[in-house]
C-alpha positions in Angstrom: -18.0 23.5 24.7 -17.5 22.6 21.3 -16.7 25.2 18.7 -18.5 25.3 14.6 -17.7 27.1 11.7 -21.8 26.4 11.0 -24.8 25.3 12.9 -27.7 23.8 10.9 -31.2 23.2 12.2 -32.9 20.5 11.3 -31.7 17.5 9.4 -33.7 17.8 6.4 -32.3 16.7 3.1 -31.1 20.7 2.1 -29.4 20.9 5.6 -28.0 17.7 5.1 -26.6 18.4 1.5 -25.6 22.1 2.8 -24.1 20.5 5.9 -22.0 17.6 3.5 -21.0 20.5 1.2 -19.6 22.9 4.0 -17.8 20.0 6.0 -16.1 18.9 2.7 -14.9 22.2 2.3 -12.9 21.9 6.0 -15.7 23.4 7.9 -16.7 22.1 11.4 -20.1 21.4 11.2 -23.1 20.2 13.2 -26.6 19.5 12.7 -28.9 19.5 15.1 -32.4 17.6 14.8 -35.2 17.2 17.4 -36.2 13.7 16.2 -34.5 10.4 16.8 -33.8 9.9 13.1 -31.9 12.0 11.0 -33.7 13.1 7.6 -36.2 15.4 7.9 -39.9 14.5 6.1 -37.7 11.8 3.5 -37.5 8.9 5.4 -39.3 5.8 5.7 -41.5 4.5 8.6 -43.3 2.0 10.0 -47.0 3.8 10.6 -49.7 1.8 10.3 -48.9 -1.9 11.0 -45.2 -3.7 12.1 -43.9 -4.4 8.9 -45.6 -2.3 6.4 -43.2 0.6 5.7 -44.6 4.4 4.5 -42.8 6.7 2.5 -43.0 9.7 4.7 -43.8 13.1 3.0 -40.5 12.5 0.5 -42.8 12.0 -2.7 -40.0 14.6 -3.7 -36.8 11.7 -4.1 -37.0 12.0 -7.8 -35.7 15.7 -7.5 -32.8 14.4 -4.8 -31.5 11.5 -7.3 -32.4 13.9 -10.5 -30.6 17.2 -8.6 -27.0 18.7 -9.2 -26.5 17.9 -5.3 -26.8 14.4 -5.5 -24.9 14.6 -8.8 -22.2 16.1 -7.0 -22.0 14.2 -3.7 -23.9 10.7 -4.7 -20.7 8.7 -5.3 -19.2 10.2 -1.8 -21.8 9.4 0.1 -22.0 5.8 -1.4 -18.5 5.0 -0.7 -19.2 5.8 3.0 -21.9 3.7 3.0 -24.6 6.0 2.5 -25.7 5.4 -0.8 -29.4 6.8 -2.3 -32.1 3.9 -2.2 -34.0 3.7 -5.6 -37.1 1.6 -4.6 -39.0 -0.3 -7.4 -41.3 1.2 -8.6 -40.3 4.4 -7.5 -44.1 5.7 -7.4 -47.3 5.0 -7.5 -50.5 6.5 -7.5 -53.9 5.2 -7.2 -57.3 6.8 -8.6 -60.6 6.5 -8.1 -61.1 4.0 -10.8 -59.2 1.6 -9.0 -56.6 1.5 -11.2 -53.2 2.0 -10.3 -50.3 3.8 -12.4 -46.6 3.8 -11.5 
């Protein structure tokens, strides 16, 4: 059986950033996720019709990109090919008027 230092549930972005803080301080680490994608509610998805992607419950990626995690471990995780997509325009919101801010 294989032996860690820590054991995260759920691969949520905090478990994720916890989980790339810890291992680059040496620990063994493992996260552990019920779902067949890593990530927790900020992903994206395909839920309505092939093709047309959703952002999933991560209107919250401002506060990733804007935090002192991402700060701290952005340019790691980019040079392992993990970098932070940015889409254009990063939000959007429609009212009942019909018009349409972003």
């Amino acid at each position: 059986m294989a032996e860690y230092d820590a054991v995260l549930v759920g691969s949520g972005i905090n478990s994720l950033a916890c989980a790339a803080f810890l291992a680059r301080d040496g620990w063994r680490v493992a996260v552990l996720e019920r779902e067949a994608e890593l990530g927790g509610a900020v992903r994206t998805a395909e839920l309505t019709e092939p093709g047309f992607h959703h952002d999933v419950f991560s209107a919250w990626h401002p506060l990733w990109v804007g935090g002192p995690a991402h700060a701290e471990l952005g340019a790691a995780l980019a040079e392992r090919d993990l970098p932070t997509p940015t889409p254009a325009p990063p939000r959007g919101t429609r009212f009942r008027t019909a018009k349409a801010h972003s």
